[in-house]
N, C-alpha and C positions, 0 to 999 in steps of 0.2 A: 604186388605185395604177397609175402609170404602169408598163406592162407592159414598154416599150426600157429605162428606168430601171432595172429588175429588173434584166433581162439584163445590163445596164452592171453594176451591183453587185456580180454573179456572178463576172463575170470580173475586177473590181478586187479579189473577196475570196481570189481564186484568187492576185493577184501580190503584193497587197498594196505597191502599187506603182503610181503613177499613170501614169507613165511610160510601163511595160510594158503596162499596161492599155488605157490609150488607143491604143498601137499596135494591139494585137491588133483593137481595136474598128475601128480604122480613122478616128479620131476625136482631136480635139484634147484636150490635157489641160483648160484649161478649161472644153470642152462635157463635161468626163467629171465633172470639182467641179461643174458645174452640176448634172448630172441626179444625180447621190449626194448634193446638199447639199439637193436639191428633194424627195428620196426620203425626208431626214430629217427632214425638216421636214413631211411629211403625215404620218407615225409618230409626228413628235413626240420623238422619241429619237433621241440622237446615236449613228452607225453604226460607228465606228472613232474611235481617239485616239493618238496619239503617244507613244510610252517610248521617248526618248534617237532614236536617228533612224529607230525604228522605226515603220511605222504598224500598230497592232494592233485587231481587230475585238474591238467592246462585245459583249457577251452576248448582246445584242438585234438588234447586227451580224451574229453567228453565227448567230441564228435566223432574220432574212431572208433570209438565204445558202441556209439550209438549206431554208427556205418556196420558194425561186424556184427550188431545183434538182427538187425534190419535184414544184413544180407543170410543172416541163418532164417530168419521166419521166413522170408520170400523160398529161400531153397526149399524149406519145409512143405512151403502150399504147393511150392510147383510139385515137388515129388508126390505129395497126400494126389491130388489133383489128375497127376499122369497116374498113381495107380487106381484111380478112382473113388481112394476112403476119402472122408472127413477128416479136416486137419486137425491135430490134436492139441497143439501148443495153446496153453491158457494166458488169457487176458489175465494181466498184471496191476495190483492195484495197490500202491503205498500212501501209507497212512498210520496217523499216532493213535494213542492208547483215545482219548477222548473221543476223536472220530469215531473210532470202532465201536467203542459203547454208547454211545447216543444220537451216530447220524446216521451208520450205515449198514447197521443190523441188521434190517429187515431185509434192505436190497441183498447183503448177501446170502439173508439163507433165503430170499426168493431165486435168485442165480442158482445156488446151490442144488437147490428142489429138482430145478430144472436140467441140471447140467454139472454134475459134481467136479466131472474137467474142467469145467470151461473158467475158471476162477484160481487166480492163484494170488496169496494176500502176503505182504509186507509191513511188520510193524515197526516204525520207525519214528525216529523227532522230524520236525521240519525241514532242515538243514537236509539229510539225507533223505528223505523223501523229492528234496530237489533234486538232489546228486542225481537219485535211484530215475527219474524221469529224463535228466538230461543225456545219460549215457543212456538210453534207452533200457534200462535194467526192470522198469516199471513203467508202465502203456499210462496210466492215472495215477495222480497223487493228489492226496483232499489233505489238508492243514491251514489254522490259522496263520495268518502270513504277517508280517509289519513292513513288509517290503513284498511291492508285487515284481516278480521276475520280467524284466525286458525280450527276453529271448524265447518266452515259455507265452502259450496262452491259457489267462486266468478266467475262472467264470466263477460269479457269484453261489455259492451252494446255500447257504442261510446263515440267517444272522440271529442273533441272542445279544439281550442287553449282559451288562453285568452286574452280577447281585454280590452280596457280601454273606456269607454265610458266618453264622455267629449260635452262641447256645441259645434255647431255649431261656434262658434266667438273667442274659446279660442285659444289660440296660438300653443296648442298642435292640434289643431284638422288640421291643415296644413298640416303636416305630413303623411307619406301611414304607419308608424309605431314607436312604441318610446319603450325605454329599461328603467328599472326598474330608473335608475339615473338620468331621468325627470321629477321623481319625486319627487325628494328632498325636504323635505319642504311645500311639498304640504298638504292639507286635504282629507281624503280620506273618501268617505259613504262605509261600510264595515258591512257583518253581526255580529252579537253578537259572542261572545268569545266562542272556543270551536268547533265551525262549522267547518268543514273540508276548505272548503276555505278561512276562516280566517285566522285556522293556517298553511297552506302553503303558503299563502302571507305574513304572520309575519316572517314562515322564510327565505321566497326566499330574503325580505326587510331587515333581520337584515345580511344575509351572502353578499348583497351587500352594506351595510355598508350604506343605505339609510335612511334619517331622516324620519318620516312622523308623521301627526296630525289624530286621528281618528275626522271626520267630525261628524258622525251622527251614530251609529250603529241600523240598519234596518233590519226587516226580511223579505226576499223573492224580486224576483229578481225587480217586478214590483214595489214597492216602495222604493229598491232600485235605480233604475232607475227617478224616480219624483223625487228623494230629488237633482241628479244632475241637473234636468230640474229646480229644483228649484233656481240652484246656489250653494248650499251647500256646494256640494265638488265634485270631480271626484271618480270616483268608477271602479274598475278590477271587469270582470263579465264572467262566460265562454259563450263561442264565440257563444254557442244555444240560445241565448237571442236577440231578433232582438232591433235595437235600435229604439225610440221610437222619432217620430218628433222632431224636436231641437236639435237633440243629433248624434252622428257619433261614430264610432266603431273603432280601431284604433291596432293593436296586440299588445302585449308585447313582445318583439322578446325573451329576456331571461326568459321567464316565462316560465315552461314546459304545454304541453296539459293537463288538465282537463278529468279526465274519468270515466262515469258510470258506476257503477256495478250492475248487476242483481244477486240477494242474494239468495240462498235457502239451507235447510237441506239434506247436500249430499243423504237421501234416500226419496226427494220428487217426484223425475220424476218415481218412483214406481207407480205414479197416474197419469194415462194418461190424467184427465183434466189440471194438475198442467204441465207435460209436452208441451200439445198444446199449452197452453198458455205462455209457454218461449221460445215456438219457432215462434210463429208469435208475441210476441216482437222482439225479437233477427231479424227476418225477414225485420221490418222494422224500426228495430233500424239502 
């Protein structure tokens, strides 16, 4: 295989976007469809495809991604290695807005303290947090999940029930807990369609036969949070999100726990930095 090809690959799998790619490369869009379309054609296998004006990497896309980033780290240790420094390339770790503020803090500025290289962080939804893992773009990925990955291995990080946050004055806030059927009718601030917490609150809400109005749809938990300070709506949030003045925390009693997953390529802990690093999260997950 053409080995500039690879490279090209890498970073078109990184924007998914030919545009973007070709900048970064320095390089025309066409010379960038040429060497991807030449790549695919010595595999045999087509690398990416289009959903609606997305372009999305095949399976086989993912795994040459992951093959070309593989074979630069290894090039890297072996070169660190024959001239006898410490390899430099940072362990990779993708993850969303939530994670970052309430699970994995600490581990990073304890990494950090120790090692300002040695960490390099990706903030991302779900969805791409998967991508970023399976083309090897990202060594770890922590997100709540609704679907555990078949081809990835998942390990429990921690779990949180879910609470309902509400104002201080509202009549649910009385309560030490409320069930999905107090909600009836209500308006609820919720994230965008798709999110793993959306669609297991649509279904926990349609299999209790509970009416509800989407209030406001918001990303991430802090302004999640302000649109109910604002009156908005009430909003279900898991239970790692502390509630913010004006507001009170309240559990779903029938809603089940909420749990992270810490994401990697069943042969990443073959790399003892990619291994320390899951296990002092996990430590003080």
């Amino acid at each position: 295989m053409d080995q500039r090809a690879l490279a090209a690959f890498v970073v078109f799998a990184d924007h998914l976007n030919f545009t973007r790619a070709a900048e970064q490369l320095h390089i025309s869009q066409p010379a960038l469809h040429v060497k991807i379309n030449k790549l695919a054609q010595e595999l045999g296998r087509p690398l990416y495809h289009r959903v609606g004006r997305r372009l999305v990497l095949t399976a086989d896309g993912a795994a040459v991604a992951r093959f070309a980033r593989a074979h630069d780290e290894r090039l890297a240790q072996f070169l660190a290695e024959f001239a006898g420094i410490a390899p430099r390339r940072p362990v990779v770790l993708a993850a969303g807005q939530g994670a970052y503020l309430y699970l994995l803090g600490d581990t990073i500025r304890a990494v950090l303290a120790d090692e300002p290289t040695r960490l390099r962080l990706i903030n991302c939804d779900h969805r791409q947090m998967l991508a970023a893992v399976r083309t090897g773009q990202a060594h770890l990925g922590v997100s709540v999940l609704d679907v555990l990955p078949e081809d990835l291995t998942a390990v429990e990080l921690a779990t949180f029930p879910q609470v309902l946050f509400v104002p201080e004055r509202h009549r649910l806030a009385r309560r030490r807990s409320v069930a999905l059927r107090d909600l009836e009718g209500l308006s609820l601030v919720v994230p965008p369609q798709h999110r793993p917490h959306r669609v297991l609150l649509e279904q926990a809400m349609r299999a209790a036969g509970v009416g509800w109005a989407v209030a406001v749809e918001a990303e991430g938990w802090p302004l999640i949070a302000q649109f109910v300070a604002l009156g908005v709506g009430l909003a279900v949030v898991n239970g790692c999100v502390p509630p913010p003045p004006g507001l009170v925390a309240r559990p779903v009693t029938d809603l089940p726990p909420v749990t992270y997953h810490l994401v990697h390529q069943p042969a990443a802990l073959s790399d003892p930095r990619v291994a320390s690093l899951l296990e002092r999260i996990l430590a003080r997950g």
